[in-house]
C-alpha positions in Angstrom: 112.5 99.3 94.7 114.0 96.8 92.6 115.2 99.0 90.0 118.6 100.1 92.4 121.5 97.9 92.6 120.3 94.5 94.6 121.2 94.9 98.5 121.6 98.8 98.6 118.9 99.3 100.9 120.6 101.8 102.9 120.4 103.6 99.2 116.5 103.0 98.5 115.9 103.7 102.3 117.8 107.4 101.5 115.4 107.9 98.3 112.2 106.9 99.7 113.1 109.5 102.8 113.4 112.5 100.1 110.5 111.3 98.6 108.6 111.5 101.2 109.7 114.8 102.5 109.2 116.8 99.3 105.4 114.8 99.1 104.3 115.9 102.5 105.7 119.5 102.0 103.1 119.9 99.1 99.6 120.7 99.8 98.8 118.9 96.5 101.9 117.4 94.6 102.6 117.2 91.4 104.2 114.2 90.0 105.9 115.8 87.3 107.4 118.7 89.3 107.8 116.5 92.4 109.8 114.3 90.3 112.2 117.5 89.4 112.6 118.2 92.7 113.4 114.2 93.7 116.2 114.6 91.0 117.7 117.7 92.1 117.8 117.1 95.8 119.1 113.1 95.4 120.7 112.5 92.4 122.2 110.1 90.9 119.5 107.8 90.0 117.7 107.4 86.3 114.1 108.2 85.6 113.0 104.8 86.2 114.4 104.8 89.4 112.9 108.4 90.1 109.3 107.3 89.1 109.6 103.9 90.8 110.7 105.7 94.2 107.7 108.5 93.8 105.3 105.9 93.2 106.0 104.2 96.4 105.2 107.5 98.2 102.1 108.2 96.4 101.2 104.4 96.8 101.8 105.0 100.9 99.5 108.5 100.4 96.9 106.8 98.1 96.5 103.5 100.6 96.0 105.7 103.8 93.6 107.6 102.1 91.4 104.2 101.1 91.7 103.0 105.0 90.2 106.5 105.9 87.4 105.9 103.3 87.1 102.0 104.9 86.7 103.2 108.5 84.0 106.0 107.6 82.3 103.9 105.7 82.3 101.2 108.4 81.6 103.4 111.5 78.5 106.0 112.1 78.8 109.5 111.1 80.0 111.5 114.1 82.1 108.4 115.5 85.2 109.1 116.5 88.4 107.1 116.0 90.1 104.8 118.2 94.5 105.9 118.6 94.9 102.1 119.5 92.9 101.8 116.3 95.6 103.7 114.3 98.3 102.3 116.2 97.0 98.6 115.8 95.2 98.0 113.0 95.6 100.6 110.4 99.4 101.4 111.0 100.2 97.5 110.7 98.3 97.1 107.3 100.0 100.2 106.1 103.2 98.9 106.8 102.3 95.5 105.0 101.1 97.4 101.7 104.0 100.0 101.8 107.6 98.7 103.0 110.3 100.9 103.6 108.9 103.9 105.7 109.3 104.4 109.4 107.0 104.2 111.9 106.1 108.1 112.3 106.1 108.3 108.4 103.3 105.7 108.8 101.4 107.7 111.0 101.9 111.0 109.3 100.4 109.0 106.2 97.5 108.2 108.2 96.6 111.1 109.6 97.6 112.9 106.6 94.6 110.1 105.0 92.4 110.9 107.7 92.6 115.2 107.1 92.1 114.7 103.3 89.3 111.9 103.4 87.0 112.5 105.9 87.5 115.5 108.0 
């Protein structure tokens, strides 16, 4: 996020994780409200900073979502996915498109993709 101060990446790292949180709580979040909430529960930041940081989550959301659609559109109806497929393939291209979440964050993302898209 290049909108905190340069080398506080202990700082964004904080962000992103109650980002996060307060996106996977929702059944369907809403930027606007989300955002509130971001504000409340780390502040400190300006709205740029708020938007840029809530993006990022709903960029992490919004790409697992497309490899969901990519793997059922690439396998048979019916098939059934691979967990060294997640862990492998899909998990590592996550982490290339989205920097800055953990490993389990990744997963929950994926899954999360997986629930919404195709299941």
């Amino acid at each position: 996020m290049q909108n905190l101060n340069e080398g506080d990446e202990s700082k964004e790292f904080d962000v992103l994780q109650v980002a996060f949180r307060i996106y996977s709580a929702e059944k369907s979040p809403v930027r606007k409200e989300c955002l509130k909430r971001l504000a409340v529960d780390y502040p400190g930041l300006n709205e740029r900073q708020y938007a840029d940081t809530w993006g990022r989550v709903d960029a992490l959301f919004e790409q697992s979502c497309q490899l969901a659609f990519r793997w059922a559109n690439e396998n048979p109806a019916g098939a059934e996915i691979d967990e060294d497929i997640i862990e492998n393939v899909f998990l590592d291209e996550l982490a290339r498109k989205c920097r800055g979440f953990t490993n389990d964050q990744y997963k929950f993302a994926l899954i999360h993709g997986f629930d919404r898209s195709i299941f």
